[in-house]
N, C-alpha and C positions, 0 to 999 in steps of 0.2 A: 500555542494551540491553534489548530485550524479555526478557522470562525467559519468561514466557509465555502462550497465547493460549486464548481460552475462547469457545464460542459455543455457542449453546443454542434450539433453535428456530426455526432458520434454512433453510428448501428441505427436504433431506436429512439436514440436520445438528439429528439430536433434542440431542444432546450429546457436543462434541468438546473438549479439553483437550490443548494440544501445547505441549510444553516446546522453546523454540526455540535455538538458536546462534547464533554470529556468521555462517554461510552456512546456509539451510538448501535444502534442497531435495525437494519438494513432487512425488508420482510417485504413480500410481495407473491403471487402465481407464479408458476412456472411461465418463462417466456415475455414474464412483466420489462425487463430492463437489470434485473438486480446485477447480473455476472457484466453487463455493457459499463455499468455505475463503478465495478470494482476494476477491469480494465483499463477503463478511462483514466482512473488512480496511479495504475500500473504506466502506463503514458509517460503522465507529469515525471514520473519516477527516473524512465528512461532517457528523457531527455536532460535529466541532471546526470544521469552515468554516462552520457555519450552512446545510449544505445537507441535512440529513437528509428532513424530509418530502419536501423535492424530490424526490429520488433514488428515495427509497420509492414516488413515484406513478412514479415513468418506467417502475421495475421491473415495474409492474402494480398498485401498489396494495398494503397487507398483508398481503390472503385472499391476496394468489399469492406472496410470500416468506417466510410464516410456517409453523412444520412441517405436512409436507401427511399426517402420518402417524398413526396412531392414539395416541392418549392412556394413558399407565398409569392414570390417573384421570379420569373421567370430569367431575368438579368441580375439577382441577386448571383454574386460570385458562389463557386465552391468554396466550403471553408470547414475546417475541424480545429473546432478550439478551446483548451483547455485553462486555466483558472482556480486560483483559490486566494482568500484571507485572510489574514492574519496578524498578529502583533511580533514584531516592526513594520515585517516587511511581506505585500503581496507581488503574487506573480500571473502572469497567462501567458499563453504562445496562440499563435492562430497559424493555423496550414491551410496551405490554400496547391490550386496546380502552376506550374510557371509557364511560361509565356510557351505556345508549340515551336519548334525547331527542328520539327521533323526527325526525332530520335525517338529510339527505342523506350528513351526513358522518359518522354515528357508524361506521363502519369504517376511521375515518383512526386509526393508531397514536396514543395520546399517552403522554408519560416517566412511568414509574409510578414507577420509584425510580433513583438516579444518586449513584455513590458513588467518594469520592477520598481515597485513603489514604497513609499513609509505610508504603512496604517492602512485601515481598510478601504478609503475612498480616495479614486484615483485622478488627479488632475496635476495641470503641469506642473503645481509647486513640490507637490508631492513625489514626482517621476524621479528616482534615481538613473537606470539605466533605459534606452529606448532603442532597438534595434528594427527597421525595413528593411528586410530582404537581406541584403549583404551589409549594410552600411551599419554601425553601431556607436552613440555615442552615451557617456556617463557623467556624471557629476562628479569634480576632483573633490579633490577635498576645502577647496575654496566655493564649490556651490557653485561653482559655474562649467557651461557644458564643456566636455572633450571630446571629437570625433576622434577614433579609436583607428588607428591607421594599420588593421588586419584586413586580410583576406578572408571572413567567415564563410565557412560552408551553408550550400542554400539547404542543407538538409538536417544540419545539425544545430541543438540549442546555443545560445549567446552562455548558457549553464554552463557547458562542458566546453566550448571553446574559446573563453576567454577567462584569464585572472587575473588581476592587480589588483595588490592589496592594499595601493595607494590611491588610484582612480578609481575605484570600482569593489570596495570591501564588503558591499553589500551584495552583489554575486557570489563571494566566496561563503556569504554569510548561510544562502539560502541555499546553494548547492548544498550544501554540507547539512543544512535543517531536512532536505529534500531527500538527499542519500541517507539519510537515517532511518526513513519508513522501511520496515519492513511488512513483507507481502508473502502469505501464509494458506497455497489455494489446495495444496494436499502433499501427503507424505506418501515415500513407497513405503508396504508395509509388507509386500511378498516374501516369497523364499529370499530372493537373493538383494534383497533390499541392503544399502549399505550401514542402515543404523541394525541392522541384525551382526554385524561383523563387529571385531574389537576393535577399538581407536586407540591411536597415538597416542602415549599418556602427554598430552601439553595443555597448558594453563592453553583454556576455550571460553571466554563469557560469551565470545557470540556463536551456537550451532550453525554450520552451514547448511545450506536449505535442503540439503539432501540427507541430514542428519547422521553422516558419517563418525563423526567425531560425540556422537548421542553420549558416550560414558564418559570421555574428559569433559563435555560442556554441564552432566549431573553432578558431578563430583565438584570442578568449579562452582558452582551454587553455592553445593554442601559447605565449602571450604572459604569462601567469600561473600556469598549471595545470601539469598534467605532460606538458609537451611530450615528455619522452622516450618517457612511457608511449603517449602520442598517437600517437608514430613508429614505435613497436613494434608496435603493434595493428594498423596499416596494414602494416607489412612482416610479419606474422604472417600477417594475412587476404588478405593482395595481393602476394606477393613481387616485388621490383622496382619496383612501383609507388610513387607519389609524390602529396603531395596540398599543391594550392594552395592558399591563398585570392586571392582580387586585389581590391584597391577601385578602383572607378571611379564618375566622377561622385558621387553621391550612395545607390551601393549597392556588395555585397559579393557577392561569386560564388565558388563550388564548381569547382575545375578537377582531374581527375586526370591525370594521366600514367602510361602503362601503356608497356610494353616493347614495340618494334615498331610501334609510333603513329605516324603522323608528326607530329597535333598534340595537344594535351589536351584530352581530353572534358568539359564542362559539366554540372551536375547535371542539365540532361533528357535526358543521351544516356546518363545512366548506366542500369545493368542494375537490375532492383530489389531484389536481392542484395547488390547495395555497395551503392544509397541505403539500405538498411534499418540495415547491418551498420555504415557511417557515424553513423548517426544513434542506435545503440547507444550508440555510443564517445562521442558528443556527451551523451547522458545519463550514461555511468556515469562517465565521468571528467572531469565536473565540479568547477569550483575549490572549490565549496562543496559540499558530500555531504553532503545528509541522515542523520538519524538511522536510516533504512532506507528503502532498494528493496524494491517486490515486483513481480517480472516474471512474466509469466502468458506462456509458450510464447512466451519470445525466437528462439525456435530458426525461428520461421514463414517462411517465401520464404527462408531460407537455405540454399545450396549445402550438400551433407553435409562438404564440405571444407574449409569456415568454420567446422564448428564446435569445433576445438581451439582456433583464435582467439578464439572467443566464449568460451569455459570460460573460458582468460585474462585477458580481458577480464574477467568476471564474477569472479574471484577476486580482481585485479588491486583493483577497488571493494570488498570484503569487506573490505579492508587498512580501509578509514575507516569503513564504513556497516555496516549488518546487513541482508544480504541473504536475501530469501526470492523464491526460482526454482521455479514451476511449469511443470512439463515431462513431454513424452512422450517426445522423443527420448533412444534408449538410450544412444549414445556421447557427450551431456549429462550426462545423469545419471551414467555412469559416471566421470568425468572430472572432474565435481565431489565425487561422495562420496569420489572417490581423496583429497580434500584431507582431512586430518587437523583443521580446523576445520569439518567439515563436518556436518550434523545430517540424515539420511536421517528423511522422513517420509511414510508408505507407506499411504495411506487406500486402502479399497475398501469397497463396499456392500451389506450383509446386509439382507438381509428391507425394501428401499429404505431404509435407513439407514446414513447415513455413518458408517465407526469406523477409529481406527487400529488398521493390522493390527498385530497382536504387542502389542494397548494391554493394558493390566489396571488394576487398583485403585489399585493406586504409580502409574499415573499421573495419577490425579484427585487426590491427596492435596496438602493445602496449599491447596485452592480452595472455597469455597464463597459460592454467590450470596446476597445480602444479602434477608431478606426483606420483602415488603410493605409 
């Protein structure tokens, strides 16, 4: 489980530090930091998939994700850097700009330093891997260092560009804990949305994010997973109602059954309230559960009457995974802080800078960024 998360540099977020739980949940004004906090997430993500610089240009490029705020120092470098804790092992990356060269590109980020430790506080005995710039070296398996004799990209994590599972298995360790978050910011739920069509009947425990495959990842549940939890959630959010799959030919279809029907509706006649609230259930109660969810305003197109169901549901997955839920709606939030594993996290924004409210000095304690 995450202990906890650190970002530095990021939009609004000069420097935030949040000690997490097994549920947390993520509440603040519009414009506070909340969507900056769950992006930031998204980040760490990418740079274990190998898709960081991607991402970083879709967002706009670095000048538009890096802090847009004034400097305590004026010769403090640029820097965006991201962080977290955890048992074995933590990580952080810090980006920074490289040296000018007179190219088109010198405003592209590259890794200024990326560091991977045993246990939550970090010092040399601790440091597994330690990368500057280009150069990376690890602890063998005799504990003593290896300079790692690649060529790493200035843009890409030490995560995705390197593996050995004899020099360096705690890389492989945390990539793999890293690529298992899943990230859950909205469904399509329009006409031509692809979980309204029928899916390939194949054994699915994990939906893909566009919920194509929505009927063989229900049925996998049904069939392996927690069908009862599956049945509840529906009699929760839909009383009386009933939910099919059917295979025909060489596909699989979505059929519900509602009270008073004379027949069952197919996923394109459904409302997009139940395809949304469906396709919850099909993520969170998955046979396999990620190491953490982060849901960013699951609460969207649904009925205000779904959502004690949704709570459910969303506690219901806390049982396996470590979830963090960003949310506006109050009978959400409410509903989840009522859980006693629950971690209220309550950001709002001073002078355009994200902080948590009620934070002080005990809460930065135990963290500091490695330098240069």
């Amino acid at each position: 489980m995450i202990d906890r998360v650190a970002i530095s540099g990021y939009r609004s977020i000069r420097s935030l530090i949040l000690q997490l739980g097994q549920l947390n949940v993520v509440t603040g004004a519009n414009g506070s930091g909340k969507s900056n906090l769950y992006r930031g997430l998204r980040l760490i993500a990418d740079a274990a998939h190998g898709r960081l610089a991607e991402s970083i240009a879709i967002e706009g490029g670095f000048d538009s994700i890096r802090w847009a705020g004034p400097k305590k120092n004026n010769k403090d470098p640029v820097s965006l850097r991201l962080g977290f804790t955890a048992d074995p092992y933590s990580y952080c990356i810090d980006l920074g700009l490289p040296i000018p060269a007179d190219s088109a590109f010198d405003h592209d980020p590259e890794v200024k330093r990326e560091c991977l430790w045993r246990g939550v506080g970090m010092d040399a005995k601790t440091l597994c891997a330690d990368r500057k710039v280009t150069t990376l070296r690890c602890r063998g398996q005799s504990g003593k260092w290896l300079d790692v004799d690649l060529p790493l990209s200035r843009h890409g994590s030490m995560l995705s560009e390197y593996s050995d599972p004899f020099h360096a298995p705690e890389l492989i360790v945390i990539r793999e804990l890293i690529c298992s978050w899943r990230f859950y910011d909205t469904f399509r739920v329009d006409v031509e949305a692809p979980a309204r069509r029928p899916s390939l009947p194949t054994f699915t425990p994990v939906m893909t994010g566009d919920g194509r495959d929505l009927a063989a990842a229900l049925q996998t549940i049904r069939e392996i997973g927690d069908s009862d939890g599956l049945d509840e959630a529906i009699e929760n959010a839909f009383p009386g109602c009933r939910l099919q799959i059917r295979r025909f030919d060489a596909q699989m279809g979505i059929y519900f059954e509602q009270p008073g029907m004379m027949r069952d509706l197919s996923a394109r006649e459904l409302s997009d309230g139940t395809l949304r609230f469906l396709l919850l259930i099909a993520a969170l109660l998955t046979p396999r559960p990620p190491a953490m969810f982060v849901l960013n305003e699951p609460e969207n197109s649904l009925h205000p009457d779904l959502i004690p169901a949704l709570a459910k549901l969303i506690q219901l997955a806390a049982e396996k995974s470590q979830v963090i839920v960003v949310s506006h709606n109050a009978e959400l939030i409410e509903q989840l802080e009522a859980d006693e594993i629950c971690e209220p996290i309550r950001l709002e924004k001073i002078d355009g800078e994200t902080k948590l409210r009620g934070g002080n000095l005990l809460s930065q304690f135990g963290w500091k960024w490695p330098a240069r």
